[in-house]
N, C-alpha and C positions, 0 to 999 in steps of 0.2 A: 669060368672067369679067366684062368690064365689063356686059355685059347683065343679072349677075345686081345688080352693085351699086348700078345703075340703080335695080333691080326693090326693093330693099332698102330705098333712099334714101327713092323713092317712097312705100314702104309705111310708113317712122318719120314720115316728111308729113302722108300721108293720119290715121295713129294718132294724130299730135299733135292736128290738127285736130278729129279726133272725139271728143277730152277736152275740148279748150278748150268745143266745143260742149255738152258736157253740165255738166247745173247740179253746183255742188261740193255731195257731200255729207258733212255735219260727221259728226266722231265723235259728238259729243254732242245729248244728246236735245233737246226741241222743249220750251219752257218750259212746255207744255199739258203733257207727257208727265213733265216734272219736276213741274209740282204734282200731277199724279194721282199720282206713288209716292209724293210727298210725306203727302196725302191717305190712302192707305191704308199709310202706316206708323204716321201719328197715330192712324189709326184701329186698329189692329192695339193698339198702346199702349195707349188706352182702353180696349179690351175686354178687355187681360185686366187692366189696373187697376180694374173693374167686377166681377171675378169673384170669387163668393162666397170667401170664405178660410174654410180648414177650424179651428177649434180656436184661435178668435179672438175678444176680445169688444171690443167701445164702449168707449170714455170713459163712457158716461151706465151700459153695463153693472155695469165697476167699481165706478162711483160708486153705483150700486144694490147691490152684493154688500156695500159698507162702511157701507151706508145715509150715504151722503153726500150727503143729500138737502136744500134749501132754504137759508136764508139761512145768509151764516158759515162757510160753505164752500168749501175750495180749488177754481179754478176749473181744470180738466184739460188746459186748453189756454194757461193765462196761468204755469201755475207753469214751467215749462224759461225761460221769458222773464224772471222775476223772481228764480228764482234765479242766473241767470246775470248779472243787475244786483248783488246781493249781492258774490259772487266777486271785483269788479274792485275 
């Protein structure tokens, strides 16, 4: 019996040692490895913020179907801006 706790002792020893020895490795990824998912999530994002939209038109579209064309006309992208200075 003591020969085995010996043999025991020995071995939680030797086991510690051979962790202390090796490098720690982190849970978390490697800041290269974070900007690449980083990288292809923005990228993932843009491509489908890029893809054609079905049954969608412009601003400048609009403003052609109402012939809102040239001087004296509401501009499509200042008016949510100016009406909302109105409101307050």
């Amino acid at each position: 019996m003591e020969a085995r706790a010996k043999l025991v002792l020995r071995w939680e020893f030797l086991e510690r040692e051979r962790l202390a020895k090796q490098p720690q490795q982190l849970a978390l990824p490697s800041p290269k490895e974070i900007l690449a998912l980083a990288d292809d999530i923005i990228g993932k994002g843009l491509r489908m913020l890029n893809e054609p939209a079905e049954d969608t038109l412009t601003a400048t579209q609009v403003a052609k179907t109402f012939k809102m064309t040239g001087e004296g006309t509401l501009d499509m992208t200042t008016a949510p801006v100016s009406s909302r200075l109105r409101s307050r």
